[in-house]
PyMOL Python script that loads the backbone (N, CA, C, O; Angstrom):
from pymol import cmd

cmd.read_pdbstr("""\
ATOM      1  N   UNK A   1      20.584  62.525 273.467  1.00  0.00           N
ATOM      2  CA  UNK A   1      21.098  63.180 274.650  1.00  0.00           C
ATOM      3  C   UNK A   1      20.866  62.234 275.815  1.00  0.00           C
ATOM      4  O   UNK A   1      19.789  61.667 276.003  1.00  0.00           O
ATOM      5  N   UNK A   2      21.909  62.098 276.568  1.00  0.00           N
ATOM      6  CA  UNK A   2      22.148  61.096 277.864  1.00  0.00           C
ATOM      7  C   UNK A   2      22.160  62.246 278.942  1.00  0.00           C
ATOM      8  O   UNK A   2      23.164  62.949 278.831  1.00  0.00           O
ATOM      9  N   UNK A   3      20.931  62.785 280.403  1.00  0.00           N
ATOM     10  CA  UNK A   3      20.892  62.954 281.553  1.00  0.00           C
ATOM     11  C   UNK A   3      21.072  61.813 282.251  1.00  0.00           C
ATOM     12  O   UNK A   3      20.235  60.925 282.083  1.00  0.00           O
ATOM     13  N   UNK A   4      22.107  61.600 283.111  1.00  0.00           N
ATOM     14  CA  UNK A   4      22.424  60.549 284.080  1.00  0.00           C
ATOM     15  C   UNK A   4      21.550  59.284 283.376  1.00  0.00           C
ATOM     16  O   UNK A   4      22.153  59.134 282.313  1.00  0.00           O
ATOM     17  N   UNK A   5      20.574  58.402 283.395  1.00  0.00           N
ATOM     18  CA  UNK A   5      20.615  57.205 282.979  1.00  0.00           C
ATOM     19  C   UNK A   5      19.298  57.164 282.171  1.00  0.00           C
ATOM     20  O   UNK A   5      18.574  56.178 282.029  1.00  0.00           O
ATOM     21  N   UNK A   6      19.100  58.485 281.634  1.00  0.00           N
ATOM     22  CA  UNK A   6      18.104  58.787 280.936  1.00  0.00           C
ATOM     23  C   UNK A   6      18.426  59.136 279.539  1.00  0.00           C
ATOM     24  O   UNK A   6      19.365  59.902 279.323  1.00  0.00           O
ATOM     25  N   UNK A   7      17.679  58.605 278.500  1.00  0.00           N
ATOM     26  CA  UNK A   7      18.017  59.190 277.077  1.00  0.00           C
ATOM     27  C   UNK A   7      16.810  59.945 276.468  1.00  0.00           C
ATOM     28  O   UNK A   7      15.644  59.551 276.469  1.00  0.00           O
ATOM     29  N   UNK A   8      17.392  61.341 275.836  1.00  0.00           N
ATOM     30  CA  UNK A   8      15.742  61.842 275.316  1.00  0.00           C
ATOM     31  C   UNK A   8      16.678  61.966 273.810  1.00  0.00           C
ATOM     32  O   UNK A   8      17.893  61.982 273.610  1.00  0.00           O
ATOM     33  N   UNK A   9      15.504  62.042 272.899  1.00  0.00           N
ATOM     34  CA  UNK A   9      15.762  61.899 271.692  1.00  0.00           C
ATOM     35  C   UNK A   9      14.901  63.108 271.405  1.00  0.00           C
ATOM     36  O   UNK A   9      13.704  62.834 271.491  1.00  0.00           O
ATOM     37  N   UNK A  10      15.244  64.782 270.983  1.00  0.00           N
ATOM     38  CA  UNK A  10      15.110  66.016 270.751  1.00  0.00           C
ATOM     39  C   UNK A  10      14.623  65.975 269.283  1.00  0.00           C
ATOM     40  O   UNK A  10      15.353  65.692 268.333  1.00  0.00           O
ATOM     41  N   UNK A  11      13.151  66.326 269.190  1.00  0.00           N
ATOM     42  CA  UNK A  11      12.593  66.383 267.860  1.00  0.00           C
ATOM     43  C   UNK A  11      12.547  68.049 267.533  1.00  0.00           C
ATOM     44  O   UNK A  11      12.364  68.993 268.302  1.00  0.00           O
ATOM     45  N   UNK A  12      12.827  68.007 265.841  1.00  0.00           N
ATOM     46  CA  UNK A  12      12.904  69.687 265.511  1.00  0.00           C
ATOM     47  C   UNK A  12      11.523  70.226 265.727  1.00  0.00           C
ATOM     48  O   UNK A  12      10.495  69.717 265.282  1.00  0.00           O
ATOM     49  N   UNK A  13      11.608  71.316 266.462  1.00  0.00           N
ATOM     50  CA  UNK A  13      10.580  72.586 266.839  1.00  0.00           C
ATOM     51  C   UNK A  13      10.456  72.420 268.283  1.00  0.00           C
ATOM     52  O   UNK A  13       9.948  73.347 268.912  1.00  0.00           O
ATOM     53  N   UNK A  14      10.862  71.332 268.926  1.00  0.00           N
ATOM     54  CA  UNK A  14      10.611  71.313 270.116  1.00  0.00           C
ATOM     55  C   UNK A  14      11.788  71.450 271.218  1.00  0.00           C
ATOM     56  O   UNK A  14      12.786  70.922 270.729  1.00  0.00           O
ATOM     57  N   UNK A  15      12.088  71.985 272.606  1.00  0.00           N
ATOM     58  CA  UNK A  15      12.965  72.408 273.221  1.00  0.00           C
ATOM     59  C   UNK A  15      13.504  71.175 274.514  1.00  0.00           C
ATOM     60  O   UNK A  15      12.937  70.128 274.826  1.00  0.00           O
ATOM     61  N   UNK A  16      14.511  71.645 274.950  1.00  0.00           N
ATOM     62  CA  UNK A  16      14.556  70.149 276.272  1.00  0.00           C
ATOM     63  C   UNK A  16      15.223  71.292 277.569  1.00  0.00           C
ATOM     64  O   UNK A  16      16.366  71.726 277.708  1.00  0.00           O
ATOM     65  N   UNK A  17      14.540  71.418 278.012  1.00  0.00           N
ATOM     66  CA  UNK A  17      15.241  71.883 279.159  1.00  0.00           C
ATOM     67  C   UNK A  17      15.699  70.826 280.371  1.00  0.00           C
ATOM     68  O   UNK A  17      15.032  69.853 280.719  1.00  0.00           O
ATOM     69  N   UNK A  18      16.966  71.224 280.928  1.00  0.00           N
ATOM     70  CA  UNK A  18      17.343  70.178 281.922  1.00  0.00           C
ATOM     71  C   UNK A  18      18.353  70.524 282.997  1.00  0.00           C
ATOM     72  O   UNK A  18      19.066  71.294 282.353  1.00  0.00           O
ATOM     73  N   UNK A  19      18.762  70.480 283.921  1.00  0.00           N
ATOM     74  CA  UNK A  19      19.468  70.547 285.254  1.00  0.00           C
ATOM     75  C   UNK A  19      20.956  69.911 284.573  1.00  0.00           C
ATOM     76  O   UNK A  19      21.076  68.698 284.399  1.00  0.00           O
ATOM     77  N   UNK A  20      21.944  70.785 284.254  1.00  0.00           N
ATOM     78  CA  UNK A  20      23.115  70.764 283.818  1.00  0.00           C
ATOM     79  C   UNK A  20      24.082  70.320 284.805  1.00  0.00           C
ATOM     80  O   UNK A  20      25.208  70.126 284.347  1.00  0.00           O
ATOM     81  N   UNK A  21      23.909  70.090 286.168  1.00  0.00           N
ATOM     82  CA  UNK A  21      24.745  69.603 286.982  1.00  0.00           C
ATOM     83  C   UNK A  21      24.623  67.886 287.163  1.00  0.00           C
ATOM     84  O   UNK A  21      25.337  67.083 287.764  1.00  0.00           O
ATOM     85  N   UNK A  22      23.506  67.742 286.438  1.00  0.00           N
ATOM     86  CA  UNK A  22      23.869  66.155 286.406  1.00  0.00           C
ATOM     87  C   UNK A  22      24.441  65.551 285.141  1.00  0.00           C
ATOM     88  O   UNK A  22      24.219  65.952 283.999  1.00  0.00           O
ATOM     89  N   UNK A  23      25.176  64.577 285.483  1.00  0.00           N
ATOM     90  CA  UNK A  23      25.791  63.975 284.452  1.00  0.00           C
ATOM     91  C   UNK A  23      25.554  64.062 283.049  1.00  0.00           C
ATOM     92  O   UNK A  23      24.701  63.181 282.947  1.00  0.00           O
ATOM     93  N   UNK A  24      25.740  64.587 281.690  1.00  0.00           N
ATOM     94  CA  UNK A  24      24.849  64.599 280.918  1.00  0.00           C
ATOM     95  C   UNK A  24      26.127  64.470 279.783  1.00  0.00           C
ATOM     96  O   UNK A  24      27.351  64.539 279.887  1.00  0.00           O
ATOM     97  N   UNK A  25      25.135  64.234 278.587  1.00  0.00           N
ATOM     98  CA  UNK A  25      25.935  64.430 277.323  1.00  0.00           C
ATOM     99  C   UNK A  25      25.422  64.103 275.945  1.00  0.00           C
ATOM    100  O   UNK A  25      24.789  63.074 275.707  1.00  0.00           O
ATOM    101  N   UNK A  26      25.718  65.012 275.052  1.00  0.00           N
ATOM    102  CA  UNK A  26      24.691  65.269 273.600  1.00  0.00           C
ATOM    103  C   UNK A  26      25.792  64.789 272.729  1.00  0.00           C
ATOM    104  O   UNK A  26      26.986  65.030 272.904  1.00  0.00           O
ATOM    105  N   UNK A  27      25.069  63.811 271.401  1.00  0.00           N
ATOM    106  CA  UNK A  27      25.752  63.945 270.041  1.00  0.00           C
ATOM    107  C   UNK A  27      24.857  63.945 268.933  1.00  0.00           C
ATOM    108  O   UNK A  27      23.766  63.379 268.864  1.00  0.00           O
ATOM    109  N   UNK A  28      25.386  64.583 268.140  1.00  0.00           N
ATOM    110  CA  UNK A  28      24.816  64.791 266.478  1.00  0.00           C
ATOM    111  C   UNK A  28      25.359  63.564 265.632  1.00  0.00           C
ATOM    112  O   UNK A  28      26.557  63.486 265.356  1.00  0.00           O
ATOM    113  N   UNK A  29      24.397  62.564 265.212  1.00  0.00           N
ATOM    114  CA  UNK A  29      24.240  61.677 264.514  1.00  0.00           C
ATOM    115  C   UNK A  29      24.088  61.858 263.155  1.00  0.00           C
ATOM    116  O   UNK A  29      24.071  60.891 262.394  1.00  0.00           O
ATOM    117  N   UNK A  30      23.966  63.107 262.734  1.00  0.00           N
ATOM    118  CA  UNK A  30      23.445  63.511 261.616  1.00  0.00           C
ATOM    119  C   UNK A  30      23.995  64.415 260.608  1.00  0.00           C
ATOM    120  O   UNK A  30      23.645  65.531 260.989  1.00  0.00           O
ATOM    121  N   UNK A  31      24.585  64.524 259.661  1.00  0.00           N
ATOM    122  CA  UNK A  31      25.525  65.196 258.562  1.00  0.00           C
ATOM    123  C   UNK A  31      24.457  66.965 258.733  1.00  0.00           C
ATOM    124  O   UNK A  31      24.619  67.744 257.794  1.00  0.00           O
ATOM    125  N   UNK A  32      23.667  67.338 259.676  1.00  0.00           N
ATOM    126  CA  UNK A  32      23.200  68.215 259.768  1.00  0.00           C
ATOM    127  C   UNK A  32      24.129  68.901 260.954  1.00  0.00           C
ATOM    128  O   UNK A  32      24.935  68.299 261.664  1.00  0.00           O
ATOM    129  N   UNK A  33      23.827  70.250 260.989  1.00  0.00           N
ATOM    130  CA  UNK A  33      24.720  71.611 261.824  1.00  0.00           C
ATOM    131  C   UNK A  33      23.542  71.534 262.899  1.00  0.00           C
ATOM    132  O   UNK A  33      22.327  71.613 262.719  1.00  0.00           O
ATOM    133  N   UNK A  34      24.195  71.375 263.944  1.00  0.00           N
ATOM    134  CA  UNK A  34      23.340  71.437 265.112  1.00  0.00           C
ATOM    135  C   UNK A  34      23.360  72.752 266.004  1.00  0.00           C
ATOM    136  O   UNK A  34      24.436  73.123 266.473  1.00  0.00           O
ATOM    137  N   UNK A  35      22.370  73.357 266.211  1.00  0.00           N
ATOM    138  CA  UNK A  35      22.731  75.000 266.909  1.00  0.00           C
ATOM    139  C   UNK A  35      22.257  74.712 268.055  1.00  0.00           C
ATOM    140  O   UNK A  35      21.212  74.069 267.951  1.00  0.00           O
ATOM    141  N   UNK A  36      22.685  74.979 269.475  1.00  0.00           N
ATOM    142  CA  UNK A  36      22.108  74.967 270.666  1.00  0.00           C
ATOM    143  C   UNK A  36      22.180  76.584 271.418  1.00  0.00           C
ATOM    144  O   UNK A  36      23.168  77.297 271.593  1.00  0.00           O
ATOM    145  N   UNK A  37      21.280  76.737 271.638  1.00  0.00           N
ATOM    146  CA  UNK A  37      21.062  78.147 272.643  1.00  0.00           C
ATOM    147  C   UNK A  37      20.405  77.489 274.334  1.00  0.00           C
ATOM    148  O   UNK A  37      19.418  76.919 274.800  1.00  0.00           O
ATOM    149  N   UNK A  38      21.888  78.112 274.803  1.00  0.00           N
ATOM    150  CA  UNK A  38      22.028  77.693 276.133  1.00  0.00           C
ATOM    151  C   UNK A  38      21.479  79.183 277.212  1.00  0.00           C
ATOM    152  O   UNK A  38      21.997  80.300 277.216  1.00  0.00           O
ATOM    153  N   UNK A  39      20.516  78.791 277.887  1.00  0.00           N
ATOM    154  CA  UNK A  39      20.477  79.687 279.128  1.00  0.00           C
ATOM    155  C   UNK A  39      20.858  79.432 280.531  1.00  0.00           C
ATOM    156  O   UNK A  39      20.359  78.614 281.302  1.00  0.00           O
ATOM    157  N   UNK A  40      21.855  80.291 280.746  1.00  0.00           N
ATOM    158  CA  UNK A  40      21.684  79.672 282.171  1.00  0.00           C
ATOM    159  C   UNK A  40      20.920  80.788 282.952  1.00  0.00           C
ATOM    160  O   UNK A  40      20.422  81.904 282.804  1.00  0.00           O
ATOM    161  N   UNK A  41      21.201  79.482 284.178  1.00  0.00           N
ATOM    162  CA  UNK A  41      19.524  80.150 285.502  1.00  0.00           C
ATOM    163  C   UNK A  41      20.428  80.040 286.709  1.00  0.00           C
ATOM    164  O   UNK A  41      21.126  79.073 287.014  1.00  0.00           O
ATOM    165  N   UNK A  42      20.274  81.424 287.473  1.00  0.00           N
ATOM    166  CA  UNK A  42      21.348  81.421 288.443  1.00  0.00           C
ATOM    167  C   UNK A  42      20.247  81.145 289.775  1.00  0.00           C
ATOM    168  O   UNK A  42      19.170  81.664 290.068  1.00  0.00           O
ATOM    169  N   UNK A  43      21.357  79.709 290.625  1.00  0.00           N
ATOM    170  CA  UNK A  43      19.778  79.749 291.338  1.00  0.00           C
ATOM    171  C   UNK A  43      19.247  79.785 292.624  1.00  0.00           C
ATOM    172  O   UNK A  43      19.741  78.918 293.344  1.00  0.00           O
ATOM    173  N   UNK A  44      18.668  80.271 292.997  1.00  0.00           N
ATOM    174  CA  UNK A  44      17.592  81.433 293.913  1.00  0.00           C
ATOM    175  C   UNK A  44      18.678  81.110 295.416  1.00  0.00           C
ATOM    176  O   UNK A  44      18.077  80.400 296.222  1.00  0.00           O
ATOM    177  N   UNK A  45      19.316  81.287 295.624  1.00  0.00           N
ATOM    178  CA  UNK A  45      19.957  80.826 297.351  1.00  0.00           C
ATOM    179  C   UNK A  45      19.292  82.194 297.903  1.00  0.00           C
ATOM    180  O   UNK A  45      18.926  83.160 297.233  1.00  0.00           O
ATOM    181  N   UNK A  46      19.228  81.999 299.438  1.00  0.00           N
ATOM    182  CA  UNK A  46      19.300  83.316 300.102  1.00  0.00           C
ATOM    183  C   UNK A  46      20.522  83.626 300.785  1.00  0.00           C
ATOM    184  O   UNK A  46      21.449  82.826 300.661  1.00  0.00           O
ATOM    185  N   UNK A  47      20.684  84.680 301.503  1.00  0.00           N
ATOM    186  CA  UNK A  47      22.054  85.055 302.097  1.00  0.00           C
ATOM    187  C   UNK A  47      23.332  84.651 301.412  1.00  0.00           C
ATOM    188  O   UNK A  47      23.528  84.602 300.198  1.00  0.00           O
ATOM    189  N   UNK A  48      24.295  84.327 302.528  1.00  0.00           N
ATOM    190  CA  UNK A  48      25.609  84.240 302.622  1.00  0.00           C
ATOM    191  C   UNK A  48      25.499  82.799 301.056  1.00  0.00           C
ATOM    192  O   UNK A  48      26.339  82.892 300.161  1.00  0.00           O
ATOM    193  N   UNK A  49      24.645  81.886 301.003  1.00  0.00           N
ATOM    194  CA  UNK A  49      25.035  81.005 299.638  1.00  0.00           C
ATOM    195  C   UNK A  49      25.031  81.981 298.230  1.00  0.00           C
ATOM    196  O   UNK A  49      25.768  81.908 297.248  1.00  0.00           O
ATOM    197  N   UNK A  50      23.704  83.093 298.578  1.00  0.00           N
ATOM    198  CA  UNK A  50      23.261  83.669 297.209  1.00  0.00           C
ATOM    199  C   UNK A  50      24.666  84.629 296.915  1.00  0.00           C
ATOM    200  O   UNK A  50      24.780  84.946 295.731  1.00  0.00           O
ATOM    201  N   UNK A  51      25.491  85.012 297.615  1.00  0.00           N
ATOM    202  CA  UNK A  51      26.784  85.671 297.371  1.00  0.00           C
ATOM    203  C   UNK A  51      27.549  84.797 296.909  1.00  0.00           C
ATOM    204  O   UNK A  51      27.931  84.848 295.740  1.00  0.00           O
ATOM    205  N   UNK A  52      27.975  83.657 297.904  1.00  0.00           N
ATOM    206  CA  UNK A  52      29.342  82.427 297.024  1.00  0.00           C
ATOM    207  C   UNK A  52      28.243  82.240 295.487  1.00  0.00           C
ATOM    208  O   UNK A  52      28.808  82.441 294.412  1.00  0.00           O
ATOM    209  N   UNK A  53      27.192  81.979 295.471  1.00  0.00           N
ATOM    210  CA  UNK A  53      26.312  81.397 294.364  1.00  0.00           C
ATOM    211  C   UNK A  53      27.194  82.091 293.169  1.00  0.00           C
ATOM    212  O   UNK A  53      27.830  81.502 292.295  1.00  0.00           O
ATOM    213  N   UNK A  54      27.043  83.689 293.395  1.00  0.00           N
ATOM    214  CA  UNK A  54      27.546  84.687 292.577  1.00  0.00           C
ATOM    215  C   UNK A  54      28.540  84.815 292.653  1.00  0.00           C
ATOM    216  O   UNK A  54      28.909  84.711 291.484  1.00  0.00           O
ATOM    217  N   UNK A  55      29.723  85.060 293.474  1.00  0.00           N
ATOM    218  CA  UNK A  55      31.032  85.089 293.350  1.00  0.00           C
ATOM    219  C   UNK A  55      31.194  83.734 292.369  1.00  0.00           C
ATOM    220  O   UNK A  55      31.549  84.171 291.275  1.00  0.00           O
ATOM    221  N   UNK A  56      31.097  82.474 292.316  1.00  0.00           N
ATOM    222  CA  UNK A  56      31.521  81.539 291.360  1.00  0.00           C
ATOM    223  C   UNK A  56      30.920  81.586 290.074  1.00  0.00           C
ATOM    224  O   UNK A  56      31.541  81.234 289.071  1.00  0.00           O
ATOM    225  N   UNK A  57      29.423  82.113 290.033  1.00  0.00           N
ATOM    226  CA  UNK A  57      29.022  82.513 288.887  1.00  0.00           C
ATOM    227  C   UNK A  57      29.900  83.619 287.592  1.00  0.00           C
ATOM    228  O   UNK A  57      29.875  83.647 286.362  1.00  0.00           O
ATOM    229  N   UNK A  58      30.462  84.248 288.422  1.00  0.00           N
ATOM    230  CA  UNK A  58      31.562  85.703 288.133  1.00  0.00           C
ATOM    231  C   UNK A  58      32.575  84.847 287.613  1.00  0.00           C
ATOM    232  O   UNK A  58      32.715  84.719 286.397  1.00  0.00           O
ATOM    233  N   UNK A  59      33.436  84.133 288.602  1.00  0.00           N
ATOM    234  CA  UNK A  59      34.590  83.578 288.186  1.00  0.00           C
ATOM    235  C   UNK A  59      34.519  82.701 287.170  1.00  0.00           C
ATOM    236  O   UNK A  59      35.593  82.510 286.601  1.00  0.00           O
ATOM    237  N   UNK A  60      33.499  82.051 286.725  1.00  0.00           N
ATOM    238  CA  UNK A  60      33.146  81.049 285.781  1.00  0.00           C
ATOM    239  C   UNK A  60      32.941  82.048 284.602  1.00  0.00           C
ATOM    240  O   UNK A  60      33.720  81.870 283.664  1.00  0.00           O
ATOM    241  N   UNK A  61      32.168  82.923 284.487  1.00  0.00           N
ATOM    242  CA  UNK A  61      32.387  84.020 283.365  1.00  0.00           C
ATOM    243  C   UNK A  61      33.689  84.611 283.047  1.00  0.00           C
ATOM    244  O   UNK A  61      33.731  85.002 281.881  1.00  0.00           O
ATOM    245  N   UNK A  62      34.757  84.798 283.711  1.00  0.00           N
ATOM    246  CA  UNK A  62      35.759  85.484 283.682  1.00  0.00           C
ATOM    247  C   UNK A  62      37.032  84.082 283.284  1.00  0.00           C
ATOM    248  O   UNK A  62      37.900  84.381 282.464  1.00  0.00           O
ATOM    249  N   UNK A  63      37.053  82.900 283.783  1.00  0.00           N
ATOM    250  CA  UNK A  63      37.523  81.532 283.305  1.00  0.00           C
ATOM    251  C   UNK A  63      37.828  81.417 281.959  1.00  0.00           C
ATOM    252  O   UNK A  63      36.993  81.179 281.087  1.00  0.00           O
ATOM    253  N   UNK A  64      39.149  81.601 281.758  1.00  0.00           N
ATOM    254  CA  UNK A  64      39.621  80.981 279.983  1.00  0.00           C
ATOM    255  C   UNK A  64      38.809  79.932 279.010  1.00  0.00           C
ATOM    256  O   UNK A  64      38.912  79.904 277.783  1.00  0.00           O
ATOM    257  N   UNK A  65      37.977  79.074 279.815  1.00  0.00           N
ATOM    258  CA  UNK A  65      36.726  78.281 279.364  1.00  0.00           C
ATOM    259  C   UNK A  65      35.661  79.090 278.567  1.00  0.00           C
ATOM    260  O   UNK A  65      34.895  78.573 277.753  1.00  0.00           O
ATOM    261  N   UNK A  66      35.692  80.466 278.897  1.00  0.00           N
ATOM    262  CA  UNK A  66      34.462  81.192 278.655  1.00  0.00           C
ATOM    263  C   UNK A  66      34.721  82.289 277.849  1.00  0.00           C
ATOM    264  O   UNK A  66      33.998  82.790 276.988  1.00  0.00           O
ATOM    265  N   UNK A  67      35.933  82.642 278.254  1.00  0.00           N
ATOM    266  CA  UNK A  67      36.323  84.064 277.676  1.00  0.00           C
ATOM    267  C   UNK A  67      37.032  83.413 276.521  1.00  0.00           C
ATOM    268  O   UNK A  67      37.027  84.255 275.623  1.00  0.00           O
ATOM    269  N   UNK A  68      37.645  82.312 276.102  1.00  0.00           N
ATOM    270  CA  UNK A  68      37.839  81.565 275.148  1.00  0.00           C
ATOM    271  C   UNK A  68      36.764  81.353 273.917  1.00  0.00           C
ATOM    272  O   UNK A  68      36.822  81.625 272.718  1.00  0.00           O
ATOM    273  N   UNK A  69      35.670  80.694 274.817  1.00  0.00           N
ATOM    274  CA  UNK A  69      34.929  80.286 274.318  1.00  0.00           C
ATOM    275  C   UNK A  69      34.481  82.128 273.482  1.00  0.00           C
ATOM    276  O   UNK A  69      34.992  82.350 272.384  1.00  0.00           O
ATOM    277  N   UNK A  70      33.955  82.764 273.846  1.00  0.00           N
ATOM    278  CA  UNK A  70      32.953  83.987 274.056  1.00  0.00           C
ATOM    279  C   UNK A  70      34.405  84.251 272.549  1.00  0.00           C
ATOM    280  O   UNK A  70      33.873  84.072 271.454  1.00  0.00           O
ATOM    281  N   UNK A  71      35.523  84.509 272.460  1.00  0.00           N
ATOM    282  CA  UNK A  71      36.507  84.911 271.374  1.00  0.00           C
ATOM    283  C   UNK A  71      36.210  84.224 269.661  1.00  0.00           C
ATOM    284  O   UNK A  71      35.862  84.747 268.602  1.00  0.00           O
ATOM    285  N   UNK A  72      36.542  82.866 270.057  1.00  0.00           N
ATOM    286  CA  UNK A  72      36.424  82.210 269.292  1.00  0.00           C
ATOM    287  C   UNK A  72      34.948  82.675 268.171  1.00  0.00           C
ATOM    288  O   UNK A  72      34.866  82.932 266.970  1.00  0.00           O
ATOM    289  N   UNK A  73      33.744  82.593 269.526  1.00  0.00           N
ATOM    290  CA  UNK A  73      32.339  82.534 268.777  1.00  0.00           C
ATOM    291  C   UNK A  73      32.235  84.101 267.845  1.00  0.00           C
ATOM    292  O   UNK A  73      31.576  84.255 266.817  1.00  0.00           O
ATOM    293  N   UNK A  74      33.169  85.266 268.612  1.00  0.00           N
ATOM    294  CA  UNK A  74      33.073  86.531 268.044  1.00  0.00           C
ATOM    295  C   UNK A  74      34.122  86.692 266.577  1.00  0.00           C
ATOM    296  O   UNK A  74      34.096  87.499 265.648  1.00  0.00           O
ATOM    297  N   UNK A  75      34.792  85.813 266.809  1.00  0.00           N
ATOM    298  CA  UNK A  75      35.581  85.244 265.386  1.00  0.00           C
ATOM    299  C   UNK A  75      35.073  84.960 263.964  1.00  0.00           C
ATOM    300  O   UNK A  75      35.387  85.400 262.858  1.00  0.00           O
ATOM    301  N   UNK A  76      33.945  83.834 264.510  1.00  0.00           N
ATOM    302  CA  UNK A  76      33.022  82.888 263.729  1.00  0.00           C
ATOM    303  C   UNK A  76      32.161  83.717 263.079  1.00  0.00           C
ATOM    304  O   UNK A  76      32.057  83.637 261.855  1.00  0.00           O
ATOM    305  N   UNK A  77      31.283  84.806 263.957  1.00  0.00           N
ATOM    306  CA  UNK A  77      30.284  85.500 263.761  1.00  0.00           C
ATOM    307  C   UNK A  77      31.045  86.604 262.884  1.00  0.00           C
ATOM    308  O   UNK A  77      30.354  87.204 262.061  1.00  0.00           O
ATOM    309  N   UNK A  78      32.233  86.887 262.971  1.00  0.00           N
ATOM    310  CA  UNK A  78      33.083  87.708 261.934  1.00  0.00           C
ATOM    311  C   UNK A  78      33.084  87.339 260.397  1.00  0.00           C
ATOM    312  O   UNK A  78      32.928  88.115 259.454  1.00  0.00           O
ATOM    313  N   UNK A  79      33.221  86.456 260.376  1.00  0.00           N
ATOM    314  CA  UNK A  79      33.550  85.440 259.286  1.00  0.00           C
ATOM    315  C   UNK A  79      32.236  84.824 258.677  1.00  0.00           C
ATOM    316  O   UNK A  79      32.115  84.654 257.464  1.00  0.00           O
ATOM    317  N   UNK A  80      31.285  84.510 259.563  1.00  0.00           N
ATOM    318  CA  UNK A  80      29.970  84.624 259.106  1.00  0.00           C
ATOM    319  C   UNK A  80      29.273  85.622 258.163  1.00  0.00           C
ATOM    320  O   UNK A  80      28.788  85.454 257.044  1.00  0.00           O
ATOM    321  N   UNK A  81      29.381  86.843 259.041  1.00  0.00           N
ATOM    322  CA  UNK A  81      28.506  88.010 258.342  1.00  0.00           C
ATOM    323  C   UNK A  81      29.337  88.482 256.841  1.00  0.00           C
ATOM    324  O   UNK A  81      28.817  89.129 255.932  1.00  0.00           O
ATOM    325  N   UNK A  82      30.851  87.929 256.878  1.00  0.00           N
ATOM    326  CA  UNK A  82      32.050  88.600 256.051  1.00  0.00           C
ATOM    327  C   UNK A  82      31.700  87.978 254.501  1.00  0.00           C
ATOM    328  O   UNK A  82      31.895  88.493 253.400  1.00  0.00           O
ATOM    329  N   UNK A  83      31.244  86.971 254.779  1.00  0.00           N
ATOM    330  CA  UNK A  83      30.401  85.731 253.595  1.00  0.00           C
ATOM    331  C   UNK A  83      29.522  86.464 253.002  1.00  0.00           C
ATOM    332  O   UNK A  83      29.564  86.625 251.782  1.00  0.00           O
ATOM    333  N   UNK A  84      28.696  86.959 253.685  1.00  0.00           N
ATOM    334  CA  UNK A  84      27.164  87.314 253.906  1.00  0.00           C
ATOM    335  C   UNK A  84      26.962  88.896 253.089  1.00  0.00           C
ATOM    336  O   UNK A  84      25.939  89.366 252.591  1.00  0.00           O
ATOM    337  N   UNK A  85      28.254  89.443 253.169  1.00  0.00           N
ATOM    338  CA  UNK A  85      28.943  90.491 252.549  1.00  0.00           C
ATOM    339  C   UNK A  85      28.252  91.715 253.813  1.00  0.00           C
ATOM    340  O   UNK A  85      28.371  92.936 253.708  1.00  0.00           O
ATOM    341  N   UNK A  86      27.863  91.317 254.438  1.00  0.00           N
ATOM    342  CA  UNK A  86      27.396  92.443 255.339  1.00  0.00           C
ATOM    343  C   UNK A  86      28.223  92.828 256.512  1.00  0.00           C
ATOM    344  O   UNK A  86      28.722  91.925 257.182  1.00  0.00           O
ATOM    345  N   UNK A  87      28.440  94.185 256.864  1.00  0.00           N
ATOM    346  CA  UNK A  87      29.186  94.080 258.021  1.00  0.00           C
ATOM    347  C   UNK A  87      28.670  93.663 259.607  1.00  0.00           C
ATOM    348  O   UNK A  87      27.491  93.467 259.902  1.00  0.00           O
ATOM    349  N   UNK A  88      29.591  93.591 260.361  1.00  0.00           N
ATOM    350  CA  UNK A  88      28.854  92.894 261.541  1.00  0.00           C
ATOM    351  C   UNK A  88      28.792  93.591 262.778  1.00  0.00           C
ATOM    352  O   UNK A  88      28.220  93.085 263.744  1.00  0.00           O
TER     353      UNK A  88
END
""", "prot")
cmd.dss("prot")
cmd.show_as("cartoon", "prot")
cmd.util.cbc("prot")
cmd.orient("prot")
């Protein structure tokens, strides 16, 4: 994983947290399935920013990027459990 001009190399059991607005970018080198669990952190403004903060937070949830994304994964997880013979 590349943060702006930094490289960390992510060992299993251990986590990387990092500031997603800087430049960044991950690849899997490895014939292994890579799972990432992403949180985001909405963050702390007061007043009149902590509203735009949230109004774009909203629109970014509601964005074909997301609601795409959010389809697709409820697809997968269909098709997952359908294997699995269990319902979902």
């Amino acid at each position: 994983m590349r943060i702006e001009n930094r490289e960390i190399h992510w060992k299993e059991g251990e986590m990387v947290v990092f500031d997603d607005t800087y430049d960044h970018e991950v690849w899997n080198d490895t014939d292994k399935t890579r799972v990432v669990l992403l949180i985001d952190v909405v963050s702390p403004f007061r007043g009149p920013l902590a509203w735009i903060n949230r109004g774009i937070v909203t629109l970014i949830g509601k964005s074909s990027f997301v609601t795409e994304a959010m389809k697709k994964h409820l697809e997968w997880e269909k098709q997952f459990y359908s294997r699995l013979g269990k319902a979902s």
